[in-house]
Backbone as numpy.savetxt, mean C-alpha at the origin, in Angstrom:
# Nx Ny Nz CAx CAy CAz Cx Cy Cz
7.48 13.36 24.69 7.71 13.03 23.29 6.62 12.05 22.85
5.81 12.19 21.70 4.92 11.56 21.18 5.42 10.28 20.95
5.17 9.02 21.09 5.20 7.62 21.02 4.91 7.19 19.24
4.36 7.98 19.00 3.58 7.38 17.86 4.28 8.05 16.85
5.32 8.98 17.01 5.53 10.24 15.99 6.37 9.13 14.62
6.99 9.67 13.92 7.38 9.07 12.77 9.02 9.63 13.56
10.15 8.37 13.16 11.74 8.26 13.55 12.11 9.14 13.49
11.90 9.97 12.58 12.60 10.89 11.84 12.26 12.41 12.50
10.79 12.32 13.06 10.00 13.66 13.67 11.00 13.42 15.30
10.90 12.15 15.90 11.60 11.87 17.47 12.88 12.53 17.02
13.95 12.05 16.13 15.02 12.59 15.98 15.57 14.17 16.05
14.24 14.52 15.42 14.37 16.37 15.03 14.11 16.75 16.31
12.84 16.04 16.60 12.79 16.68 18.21 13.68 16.55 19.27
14.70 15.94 18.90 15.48 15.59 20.25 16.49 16.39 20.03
17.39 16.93 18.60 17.90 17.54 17.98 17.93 18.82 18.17
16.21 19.35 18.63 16.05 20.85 18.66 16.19 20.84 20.40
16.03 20.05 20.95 15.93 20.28 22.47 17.07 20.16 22.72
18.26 19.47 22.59 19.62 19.82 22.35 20.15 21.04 22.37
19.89 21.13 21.34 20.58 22.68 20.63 20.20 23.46 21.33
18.74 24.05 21.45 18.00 25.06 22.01 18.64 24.67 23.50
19.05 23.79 24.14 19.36 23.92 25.46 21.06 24.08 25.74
21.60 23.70 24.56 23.12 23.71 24.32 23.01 25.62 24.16
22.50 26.39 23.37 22.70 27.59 22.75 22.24 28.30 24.40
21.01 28.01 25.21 20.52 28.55 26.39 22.19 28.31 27.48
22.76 27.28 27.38 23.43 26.84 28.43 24.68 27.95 27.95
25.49 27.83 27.19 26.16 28.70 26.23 26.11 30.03 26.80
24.73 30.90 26.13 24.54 32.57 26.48 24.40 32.76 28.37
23.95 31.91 28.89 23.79 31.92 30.58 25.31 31.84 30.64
26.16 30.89 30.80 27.32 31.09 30.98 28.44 32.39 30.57
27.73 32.77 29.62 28.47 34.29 28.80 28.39 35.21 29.79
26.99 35.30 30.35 26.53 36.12 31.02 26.65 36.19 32.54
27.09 35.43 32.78 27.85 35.14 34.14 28.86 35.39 34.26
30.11 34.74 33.19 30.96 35.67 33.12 31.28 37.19 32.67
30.19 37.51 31.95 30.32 39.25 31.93 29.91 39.74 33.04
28.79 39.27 33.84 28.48 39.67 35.25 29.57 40.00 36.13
30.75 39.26 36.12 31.81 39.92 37.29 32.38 40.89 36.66
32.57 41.05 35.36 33.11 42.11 34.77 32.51 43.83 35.43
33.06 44.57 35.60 32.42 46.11 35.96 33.10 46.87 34.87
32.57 48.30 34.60 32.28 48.96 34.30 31.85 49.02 32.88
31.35 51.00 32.09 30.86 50.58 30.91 30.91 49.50 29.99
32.36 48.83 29.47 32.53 48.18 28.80 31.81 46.86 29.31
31.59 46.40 30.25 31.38 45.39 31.29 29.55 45.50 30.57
29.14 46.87 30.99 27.90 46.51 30.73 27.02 46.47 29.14
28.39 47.12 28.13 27.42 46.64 26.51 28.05 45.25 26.20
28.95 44.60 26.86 29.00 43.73 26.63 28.34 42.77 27.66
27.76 43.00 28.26 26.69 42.70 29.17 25.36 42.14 27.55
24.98 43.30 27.90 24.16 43.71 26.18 24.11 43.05 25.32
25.37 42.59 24.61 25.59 42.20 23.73 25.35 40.59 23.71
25.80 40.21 24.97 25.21 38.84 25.04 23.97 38.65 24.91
23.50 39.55 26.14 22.07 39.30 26.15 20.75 39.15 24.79
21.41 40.39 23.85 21.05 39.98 22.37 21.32 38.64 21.23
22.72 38.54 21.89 23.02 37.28 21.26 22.48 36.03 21.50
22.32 35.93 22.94 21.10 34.80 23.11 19.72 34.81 23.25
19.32 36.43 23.07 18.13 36.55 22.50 18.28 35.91 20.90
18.96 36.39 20.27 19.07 35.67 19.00 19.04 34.36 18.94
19.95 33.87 19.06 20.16 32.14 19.88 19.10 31.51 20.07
18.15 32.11 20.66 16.87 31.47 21.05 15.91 32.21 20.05
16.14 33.04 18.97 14.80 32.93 18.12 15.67 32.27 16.60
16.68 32.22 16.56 17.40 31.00 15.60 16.95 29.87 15.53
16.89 29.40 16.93 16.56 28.07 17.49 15.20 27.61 17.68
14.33 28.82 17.53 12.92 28.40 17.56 12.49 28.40 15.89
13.61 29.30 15.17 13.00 29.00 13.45 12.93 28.08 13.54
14.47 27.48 13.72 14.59 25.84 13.42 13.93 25.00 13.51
13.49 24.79 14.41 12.24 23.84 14.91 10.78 24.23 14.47
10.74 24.96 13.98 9.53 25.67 13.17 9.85 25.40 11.96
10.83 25.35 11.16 11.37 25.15 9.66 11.67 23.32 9.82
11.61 23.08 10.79 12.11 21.19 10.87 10.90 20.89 11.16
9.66 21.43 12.05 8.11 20.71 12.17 7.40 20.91 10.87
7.96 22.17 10.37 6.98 22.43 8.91 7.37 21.29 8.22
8.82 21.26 7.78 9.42 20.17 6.91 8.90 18.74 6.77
8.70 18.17 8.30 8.47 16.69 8.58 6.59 16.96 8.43
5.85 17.70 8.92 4.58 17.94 8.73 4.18 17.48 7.17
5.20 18.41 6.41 4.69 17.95 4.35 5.40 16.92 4.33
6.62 16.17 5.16 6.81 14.90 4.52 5.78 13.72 5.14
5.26 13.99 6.09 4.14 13.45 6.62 2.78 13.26 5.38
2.64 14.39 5.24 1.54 14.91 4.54 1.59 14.08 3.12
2.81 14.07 2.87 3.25 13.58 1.33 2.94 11.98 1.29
3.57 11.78 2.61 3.38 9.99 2.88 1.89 9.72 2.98
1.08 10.36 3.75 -0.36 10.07 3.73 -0.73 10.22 1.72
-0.66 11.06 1.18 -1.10 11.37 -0.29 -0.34 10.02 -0.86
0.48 9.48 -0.75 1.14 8.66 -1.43 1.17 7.11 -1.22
0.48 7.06 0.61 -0.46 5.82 1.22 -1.89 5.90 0.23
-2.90 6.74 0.16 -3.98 6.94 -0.14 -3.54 6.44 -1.67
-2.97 6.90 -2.61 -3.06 6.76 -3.37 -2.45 4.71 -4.12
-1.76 4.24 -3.40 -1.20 2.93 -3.40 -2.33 2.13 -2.90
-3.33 2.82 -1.87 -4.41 2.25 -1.82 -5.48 2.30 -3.02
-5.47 3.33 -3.59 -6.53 3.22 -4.93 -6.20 2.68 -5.84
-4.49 2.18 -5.56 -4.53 1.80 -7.14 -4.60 0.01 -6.44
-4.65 -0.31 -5.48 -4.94 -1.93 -4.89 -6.03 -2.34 -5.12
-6.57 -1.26 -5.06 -8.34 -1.33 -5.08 -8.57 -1.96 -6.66
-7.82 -1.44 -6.86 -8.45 -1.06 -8.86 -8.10 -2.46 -9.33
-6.54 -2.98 -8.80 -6.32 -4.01 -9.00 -7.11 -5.45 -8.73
-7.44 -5.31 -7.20 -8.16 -5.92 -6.74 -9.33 -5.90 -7.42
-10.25 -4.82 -8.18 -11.21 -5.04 -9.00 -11.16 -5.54 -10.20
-9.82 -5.22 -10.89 -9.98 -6.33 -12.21 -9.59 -7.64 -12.33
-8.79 -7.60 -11.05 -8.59 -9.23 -10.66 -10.14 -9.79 -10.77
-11.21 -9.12 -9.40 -12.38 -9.64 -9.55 -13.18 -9.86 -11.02
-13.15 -8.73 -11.76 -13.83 -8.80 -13.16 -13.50 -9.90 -13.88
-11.84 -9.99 -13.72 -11.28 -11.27 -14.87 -11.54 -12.57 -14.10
-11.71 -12.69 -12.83 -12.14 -13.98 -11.98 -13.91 -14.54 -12.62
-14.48 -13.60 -12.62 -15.89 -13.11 -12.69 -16.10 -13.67 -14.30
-15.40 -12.99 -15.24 -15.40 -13.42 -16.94 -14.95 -15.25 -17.24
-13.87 -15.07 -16.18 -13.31 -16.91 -16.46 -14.43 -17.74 -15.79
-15.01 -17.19 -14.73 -16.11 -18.11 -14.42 -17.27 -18.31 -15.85
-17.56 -17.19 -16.05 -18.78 -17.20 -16.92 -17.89 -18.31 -18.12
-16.86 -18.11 -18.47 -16.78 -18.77 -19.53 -16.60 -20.14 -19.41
-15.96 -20.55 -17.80 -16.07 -21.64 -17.53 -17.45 -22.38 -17.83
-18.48 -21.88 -17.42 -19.69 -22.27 -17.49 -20.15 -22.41 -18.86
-19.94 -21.81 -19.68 -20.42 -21.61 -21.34 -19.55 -23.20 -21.92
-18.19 -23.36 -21.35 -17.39 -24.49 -21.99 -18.16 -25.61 -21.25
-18.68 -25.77 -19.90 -19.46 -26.90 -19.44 -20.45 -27.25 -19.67
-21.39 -26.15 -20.32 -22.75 -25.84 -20.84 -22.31 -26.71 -22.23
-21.11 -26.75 -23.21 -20.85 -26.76 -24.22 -20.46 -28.32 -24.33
-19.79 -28.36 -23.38 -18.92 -29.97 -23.21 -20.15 -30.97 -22.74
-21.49 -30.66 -21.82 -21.79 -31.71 -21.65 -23.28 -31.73 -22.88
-23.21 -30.93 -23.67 -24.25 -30.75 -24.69 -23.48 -31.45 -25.84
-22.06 -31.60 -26.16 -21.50 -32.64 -26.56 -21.10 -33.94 -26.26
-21.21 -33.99 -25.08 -21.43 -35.26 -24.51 -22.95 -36.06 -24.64
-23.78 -35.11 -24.47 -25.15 -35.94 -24.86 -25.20 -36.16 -26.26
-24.74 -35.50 -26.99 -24.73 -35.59 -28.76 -23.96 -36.55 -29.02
-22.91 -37.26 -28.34 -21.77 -38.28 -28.71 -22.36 -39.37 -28.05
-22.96 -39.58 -26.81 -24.31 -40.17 -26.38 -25.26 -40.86 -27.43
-25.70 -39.80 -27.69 -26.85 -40.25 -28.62 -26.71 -40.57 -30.15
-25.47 -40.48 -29.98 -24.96 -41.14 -31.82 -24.83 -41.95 -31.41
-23.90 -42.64 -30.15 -23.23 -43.87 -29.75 -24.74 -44.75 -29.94
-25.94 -44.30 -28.92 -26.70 -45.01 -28.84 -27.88 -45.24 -30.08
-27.61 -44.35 -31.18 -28.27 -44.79 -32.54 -27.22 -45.77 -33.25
-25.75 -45.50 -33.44 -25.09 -46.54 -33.54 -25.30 -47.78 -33.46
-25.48 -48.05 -32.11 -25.62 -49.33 -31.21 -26.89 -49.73 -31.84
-28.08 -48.91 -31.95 -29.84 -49.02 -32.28 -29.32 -49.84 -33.89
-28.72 -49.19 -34.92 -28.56 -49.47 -35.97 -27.65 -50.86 -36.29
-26.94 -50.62 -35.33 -26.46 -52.14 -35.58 -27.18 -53.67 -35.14
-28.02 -53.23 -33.60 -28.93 -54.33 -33.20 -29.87 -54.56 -34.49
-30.60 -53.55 -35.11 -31.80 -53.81 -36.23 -30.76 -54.33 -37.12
-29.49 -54.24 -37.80 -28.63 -55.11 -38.58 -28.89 -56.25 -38.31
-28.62 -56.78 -37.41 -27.80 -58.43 -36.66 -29.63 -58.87 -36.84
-30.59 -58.08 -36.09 -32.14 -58.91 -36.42 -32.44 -58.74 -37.72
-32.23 -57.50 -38.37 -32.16 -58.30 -39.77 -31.93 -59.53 -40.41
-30.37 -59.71 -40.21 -29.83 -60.67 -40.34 -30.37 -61.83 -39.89
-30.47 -61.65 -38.63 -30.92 -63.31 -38.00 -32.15 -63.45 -38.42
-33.23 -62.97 -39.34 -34.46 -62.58 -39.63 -34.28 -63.22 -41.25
-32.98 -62.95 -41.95 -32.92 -63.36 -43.10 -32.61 -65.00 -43.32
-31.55 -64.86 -41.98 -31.59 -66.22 -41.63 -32.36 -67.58 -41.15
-32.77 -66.64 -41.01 -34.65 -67.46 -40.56 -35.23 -68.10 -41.33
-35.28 -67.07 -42.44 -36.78 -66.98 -43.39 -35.32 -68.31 -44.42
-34.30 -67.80 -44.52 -33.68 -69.14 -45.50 -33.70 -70.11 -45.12
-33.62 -70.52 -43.78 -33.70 -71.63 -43.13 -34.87 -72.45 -43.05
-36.04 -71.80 -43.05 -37.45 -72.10 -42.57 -37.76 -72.56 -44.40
-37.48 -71.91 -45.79 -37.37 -72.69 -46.99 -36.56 -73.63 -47.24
């Protein structure tokens, strides 16, 4: 028995080896007891077994032919339906990246933005400051010149 098979494939298989050996054990025993039996009747019913577990055993081999086909497409279905949960991870995983990718850029445009306002709030502060020092020497300049008359 394959190790690797899927629960459901071990199950069927154990299911058909069962049966197929339950239905074999079954027609052998039929046929043993028709064996002591004698004459004509003895031997179409001889026959009759023997067909019947000829049957028995090509019943039993559909089965397992109609249960490997079965689990084969549900196999088959699970791979198409893995593959496909994988493409759509992928896809995800790519617009995750794109929208990671866009917030960066824009991160950068707002830092590009914030410290180009920071030098502009900078450089008012420090004309500010320029305009008020030439005030006060003004001043102390006016004060001068009244003082010095």
């Amino acid at each position: 028995m394959n190790r690797l098979a899927l629960p459901e494939t071990q199950i069927l298989e154990r299911a058909m080896k069962i049966r197929t050996l339950t239905m074999s054990l079954l027609a052998a025993s039929l046929l043993v007891g028709l064996a002591a039996c004698k004459g004509p009747e003895a031997e179409q019913a001889r026959q009759d077994a023997a067909q019947a577990a000829d049957s028995a055993g090509v019943a039993a081999r559909d089965a397992v032919d109609r249960a490997a086909a079965a689990t084969r497409e549900a196999t088959d279905e699970a791979a198409v339906a893995s593959r496909e949960a994988a493409a759509d991870t992928q896809q995800a995983l790519d617009r995750a990246a794109d929208s990671t990718a866009a917030a960066a850029a824009e991160a950068k445009v707002a830092a590009k933005d914030a410290a180009a306002n920071a030098s502009e709030a900078t450089a008012t502060a420090a004309q500010n400051v320029a305009d008020k020092a030439r005030d006060v020497a003004d001043d102390a300049k006016d004060n001068a010149d009244h003082g010095n008359h």
